[in-house]
Structure formats: C-alpha cells, structure tokens
N, C-alpha and C positions, 0 to 999 in steps of 0.2 A: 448530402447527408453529413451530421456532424459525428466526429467519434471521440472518443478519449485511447491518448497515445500513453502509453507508460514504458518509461528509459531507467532502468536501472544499471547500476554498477559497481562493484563489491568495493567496499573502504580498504583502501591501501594494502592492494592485493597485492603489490609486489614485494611486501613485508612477511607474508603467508608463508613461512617454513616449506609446508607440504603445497606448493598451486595446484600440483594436478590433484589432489584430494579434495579441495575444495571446488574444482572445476567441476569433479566429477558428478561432487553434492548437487551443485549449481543444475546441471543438464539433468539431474533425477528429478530435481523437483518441477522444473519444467515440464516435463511428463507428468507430471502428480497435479501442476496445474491446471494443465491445456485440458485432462480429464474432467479435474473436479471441477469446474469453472466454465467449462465448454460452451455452454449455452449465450455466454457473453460473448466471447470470441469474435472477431472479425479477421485475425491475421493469429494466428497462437504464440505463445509467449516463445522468445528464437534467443538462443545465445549469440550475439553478432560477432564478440571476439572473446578473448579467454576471460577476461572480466567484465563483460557488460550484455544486456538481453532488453531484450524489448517486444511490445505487445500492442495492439491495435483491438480495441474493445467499444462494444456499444455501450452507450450513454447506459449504467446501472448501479445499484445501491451496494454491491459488495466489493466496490474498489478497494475500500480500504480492510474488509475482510479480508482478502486475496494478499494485501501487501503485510497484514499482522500474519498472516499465517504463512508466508513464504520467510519474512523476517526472523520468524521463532523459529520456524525449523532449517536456517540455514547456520543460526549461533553455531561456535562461538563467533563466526565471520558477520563482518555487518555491510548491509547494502545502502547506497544511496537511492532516492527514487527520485523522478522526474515525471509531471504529472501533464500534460497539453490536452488544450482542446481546440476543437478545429476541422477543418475541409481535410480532405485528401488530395493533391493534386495531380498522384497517376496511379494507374490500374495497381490492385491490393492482391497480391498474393494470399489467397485462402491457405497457404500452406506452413508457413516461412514469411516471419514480418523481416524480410529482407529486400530491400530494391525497390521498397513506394515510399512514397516521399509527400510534401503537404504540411500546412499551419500545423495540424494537430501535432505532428515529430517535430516540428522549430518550437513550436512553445516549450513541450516536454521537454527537450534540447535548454532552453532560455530557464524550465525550472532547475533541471541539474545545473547547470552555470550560478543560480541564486543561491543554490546549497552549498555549492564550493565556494561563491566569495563568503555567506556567512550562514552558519550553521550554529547559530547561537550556542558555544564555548563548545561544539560537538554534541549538544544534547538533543539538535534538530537531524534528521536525514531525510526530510521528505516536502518536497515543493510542489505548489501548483501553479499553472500560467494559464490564465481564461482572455478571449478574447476581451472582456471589461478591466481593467484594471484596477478598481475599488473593490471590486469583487475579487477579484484575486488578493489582494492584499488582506481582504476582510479573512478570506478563508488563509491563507498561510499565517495569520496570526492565533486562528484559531487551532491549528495545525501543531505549530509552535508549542502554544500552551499545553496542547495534547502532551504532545512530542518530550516536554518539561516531567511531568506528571508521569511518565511509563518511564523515563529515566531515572524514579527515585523508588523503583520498584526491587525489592528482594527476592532471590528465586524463587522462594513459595509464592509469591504474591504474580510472577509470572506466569507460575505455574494454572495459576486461576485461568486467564485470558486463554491458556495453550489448551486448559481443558474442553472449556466454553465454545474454542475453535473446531476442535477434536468433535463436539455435538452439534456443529453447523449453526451454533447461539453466537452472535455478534451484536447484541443490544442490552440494555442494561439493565431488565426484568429479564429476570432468571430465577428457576426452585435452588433456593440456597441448600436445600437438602440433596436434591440428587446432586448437585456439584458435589456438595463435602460428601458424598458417598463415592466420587468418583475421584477423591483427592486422600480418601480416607483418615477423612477429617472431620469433627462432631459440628455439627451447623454453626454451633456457637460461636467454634473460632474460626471457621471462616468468617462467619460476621465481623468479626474481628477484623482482619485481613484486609478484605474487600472497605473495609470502614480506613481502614489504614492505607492504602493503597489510593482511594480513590478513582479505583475502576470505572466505577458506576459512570462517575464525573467523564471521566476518557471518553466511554463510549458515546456517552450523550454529546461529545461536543465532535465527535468522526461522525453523528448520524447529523448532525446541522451542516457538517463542511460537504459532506456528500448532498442534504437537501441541496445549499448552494451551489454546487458546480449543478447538480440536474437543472435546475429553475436556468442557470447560464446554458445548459447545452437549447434547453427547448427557446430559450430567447434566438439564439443562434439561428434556429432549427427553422423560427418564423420568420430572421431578416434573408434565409435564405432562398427559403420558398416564397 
C-alpha cells in the first residue's frame, strides 16, 4: 500500500524566547489535528522531539489544507514541512507515528533536506519527494510559486485563507458574501483583497500539486500490485 509521510519542524526553534510555550502550542494542535483530520490518518500526527512531529496518511485531497491550517494557527512560529511518498517497510503503529520506517519517511526526510539546502530566499517551507522525479520537481515548482504568492500577503489578506479554513472551504469558489460577513467586511472589499492577494491563484495551483501527487500515489499503487 502506498501512503503519504509528512515530517515537519519548527524554523529555528532554538531562537524561540519561550520553547516550552511553543512546544506546548505545537502538541495542542496535534490533538486538534489527529481529531479534525482523523479519517485520513494512518499513524496520527506525534511530536517525535521538542521541535519536529510527523504523520503517516492515506493518499487524500486535504494535505495541504491540514498543512495551511496547522501553519496559520501555529504563527508567529513557522514550520518547515517535508512531504514522501512511498511503501512502508515495517509494521505502523495505529497510535504514535513513531518506530515505522519505509520509502514514504526517507523521501519526506530527502524533502526537508531540499527545503534546508534551498528555500528560495526563505519564502518557500514546504517540499515534496515522489517516487518519479519530474513529477516531483513539476509539483515543488508549483509549490514554490504557491509558497512566493502567500508570502506577499498582509494580515487582513491572511486573515481571508484563516477564515475559509475555519468553514472547512479550501478551494477557490467561495460566497464572497458570507466570507466578508464572517471578516466583517462589505463583499466589495473583500473583492478587493482576495483580487489583491491572489488567493484564488494559491489555491488553484495547491489543488493541481495535490491532483499530481494523487495521479503519483495511484501510479505507485499499480506498479505495486
């Protein structure tokens, strides 16, 4: 069976004033995820040391919902993410993604190694590694430009994506009304915003790099069966 591994780890946590404030942030949202998220689950999301956690999940469309809404609500602190796919190669702890091992955790491994040699001037934190290599490359360019795009965003304009999350909306058709009623703001400038921001654009190009990794897992999925 093939899974998707994700390796996170907090950006230069040992600059963090307060770590055990942040640690603590860190292990609440984990419970906040392993809940909301559950039904993906293979291994639940585990803090493996005081700044890194990791997760074993089936092949699904809210990977990078799961990683915009763990990211927003872990500010001001930022994570790096590492993305694998891949086998498992020994028995999965249902409880605790600690002590299984397997391609899916060395690729994720090999993507956080890509984000620390380069992380385009710090504007990027998030890598993926697929068993195809053209295909990974296509989607971490995609990724990138995402990555570019949420980086030149103002907090009201964040605040859009944090809403959107907050109604379990992760795609790029949306009532611009009920948002600006939920941001207490008149539709109009939202329009504004979202026109300024270029959300729209973000999200459409997170739902292509997820179609590609799925189209990679089920390829995967066929050389191995």
């Amino acid at each position: 069976m093939i899974y998707i591994a994700l390796i996170g780890d907090i950006i230069d946590s040992k600059k963090i004033a307060d770590r055990g404030q942040a640690q603590e942030k860190l292990l609440s949202l984990m419970d906040e995820l392993n809940q909301k998220y559950q039904n993906w689950l293979v291994s639940p999301f585990t803090v493996t040391t005081g700044d890194e956690f990791q997760a074993l999940l089936k092949p699904n469309e809210a990977l990078f919902e799961m990683i915009d809404y763990l990211s927003l609500a872990f500010e001001p602190y930022q994570i790096r993410f590492g993305i694998g796919l891949g086998q498992m190669s020994t028995q999965i702890n249902p409880k605790q993604s600690i002590g299984s091992d397997g391609p899916a955790y060395w690729r994720a491994r090999e993507a956080i190694n890509q984000i620390h040699a380069k992380n385009d001037y710090g504007s990027n934190h998030l890598a993926v590694c697929l068993p195809d290599q053209a295909t990974s490359q296509l989607v971490n360019s995609i990724l990138a430009a995402a990555s570019f795009i949420k980086g030149k965003w103002t907090q009201a304009q964040t605040e859009i994506l944090a809403s959107l999350l907050d109604q379990g909306i992760y795609r790029e058709k949306f009532s611009n009304k009920e948002v600006a009623s939920l941001l207490g703001v008149s539709p109009s400038a939202l329009n504004k915003r979202v026109k300024a921001s270029g959300l729209k654009i973000y999200l459409r190009s997170k739902k292509q790099a997820i179609k590609l990794i799925l189209q990679a897992a089920e390829r995967e999925d066929e050389d191995v069966s």
